[in-house]
Steps between C-alpha positions, in 0.01 A plus 500: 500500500450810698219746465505840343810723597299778478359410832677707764506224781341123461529223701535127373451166672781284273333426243137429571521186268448289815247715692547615812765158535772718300500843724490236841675182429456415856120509450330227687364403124804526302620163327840438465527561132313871583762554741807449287335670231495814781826449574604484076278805497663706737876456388372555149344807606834586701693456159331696276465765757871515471501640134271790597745785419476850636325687257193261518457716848346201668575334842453108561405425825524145590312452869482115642286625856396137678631303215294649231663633158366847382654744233391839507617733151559887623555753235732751709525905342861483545601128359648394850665168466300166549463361816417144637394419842442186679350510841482249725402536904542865478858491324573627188810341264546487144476138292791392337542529140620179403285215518697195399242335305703569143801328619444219317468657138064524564301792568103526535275695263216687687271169425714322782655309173883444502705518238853505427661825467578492128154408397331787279325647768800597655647646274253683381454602858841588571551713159192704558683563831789640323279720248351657849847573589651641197147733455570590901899629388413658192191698700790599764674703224163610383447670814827664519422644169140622620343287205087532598426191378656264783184449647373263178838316627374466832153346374715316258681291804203425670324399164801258485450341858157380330697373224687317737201367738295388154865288402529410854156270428514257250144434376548100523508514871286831588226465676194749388569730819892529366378563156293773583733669724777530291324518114670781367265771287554656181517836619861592580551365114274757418648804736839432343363520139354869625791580629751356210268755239538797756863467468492436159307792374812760675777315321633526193476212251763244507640466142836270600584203785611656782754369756437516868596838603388853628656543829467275795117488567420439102777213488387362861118482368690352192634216703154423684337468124787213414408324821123562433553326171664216669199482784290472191682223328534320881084515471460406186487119577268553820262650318491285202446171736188695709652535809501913538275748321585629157422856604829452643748425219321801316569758792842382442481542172318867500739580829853466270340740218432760798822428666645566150315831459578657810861410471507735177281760672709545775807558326295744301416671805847490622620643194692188444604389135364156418824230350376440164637179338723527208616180343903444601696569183 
């Protein structure tokens, strides 16, 4: 959905799906359907801003300047906290985050499609969420441990709001312009293989199960592996019917085996014993 992080400050229309119609609804050519599909656009945008966590070091700057929608991604150097602005006749205020428009049990996907909350998308949507959210905790205690490796974390999160924006568009009712703003590549599979045999190679071979363990950051990365598993399963049936990429169920796949690794790393690091199982006599 968005373009490359590495950018240090871009500015979007919403979406450009629509042309110039998306970043101006009020646009003297706008149709009505472009201008709700603005208006889906721009609380969409508003939502997933809100999972943006701190250590992705970006800002989200919402601006509506003579009733035109603009978001503008700044990568700050010292991972200030988000920000949306609204300005309207000089004044500046800050949109409310509730919308209203899931009150009913329905929510939209970024296609302008809705769909009630349990549907698949959802949940896959809303478990990838979590997995963000366990991975931020767990990187927390990383930190306080002065683990070097946090930053793959970091990329890790924001690899997972493209997870999210690829779920987010089921292929039935994509349009080509959604499609190729949220296809998801196969490289971030590939980064996390690199990284899973780097970690690998400085550990010593596991010869029994191991329980989750190791001190706090090991068992924290522990817990964001079980809910990684459980994103996977959640994609499982999106994928199979065609409606998100299957580059994505395999990052979720290759991203538990690394979460997995580093877990037992970092306990090795820590000097922390490993639990190993022993059958209950």
């Amino acid at each position: 959905m968005y373009r490359s992080f590495a950018s240090q400050s871009t500015s979007y229309s919403v979406p450009r799906a629509i042309g110039r119609a998306t970043s101006c609804p009020s646009h003297p050519h706008t149709d009505t359907r472009d201008k709700q599909e603005a208006q889906r656009a721009f609380l969409y945008y508003v939502n997933m801003a809100s999972m943006i966590t701190k250590p992705s070091h970006l800002r989200c700057i919402l601006t509506r300047t003579s009733k035109c929608l603009a978001v503008t991604w700044t990568k700050t150097s010292f991972g200030s906290e988000r920000s949306y602005a609204s300005k309207t006749d000089g004044e500046s205020r800050i949109p409310k985050i509730y919308t209203k428009t899931g009150d009913k049990g329905f929510s939209s996907t970024y296609t302008g499609e809705r769909r009630p909350k349990e549907d698949h998308v959802f949940e896959a949507l809303g478990t990838t969420d979590e997995l963000s959210s366990a991975i931020g905790l767990a990187r927390e205690f990383c930190i306080d441990k002065g683990h070097t490796f946090t930053d793959q974390l970091d990329k890790i999160q924001c690899v997972l709001q493209d997870v999210g924006s690829n779920i987010a568009t089921p292929q039935s009712s994509a349009r080509e312009i959604h499609i190729k703003k949220t296809k998801f590549s196969s490289q971030p599979v590939a980064d996390l293989e690199g990284w899973i045999d780097e970690f690998t190679e400085k550990l010593p071979p596991l010869t029994n199960f191991i329980l989750p363990s190791g001190g706090k950051s090991s068992a924290a990365l522990h817990i964001a592996r079980t809910v990684c598993r459980r994103a996977e399963r959640s994609v499982s049936p999106i994928v199979r019917s065609g409606e998100a990429d299957p580059d994505v169920a395999k990052y979720l796949n290759r991203l538990s085996d690394y979460l997995f690794t580093v877990a037992r790393y970092t306990a090795m690091k820590e000097g922390n014993e490993e639990t190993i199982y022993k059958r209950p006599e």
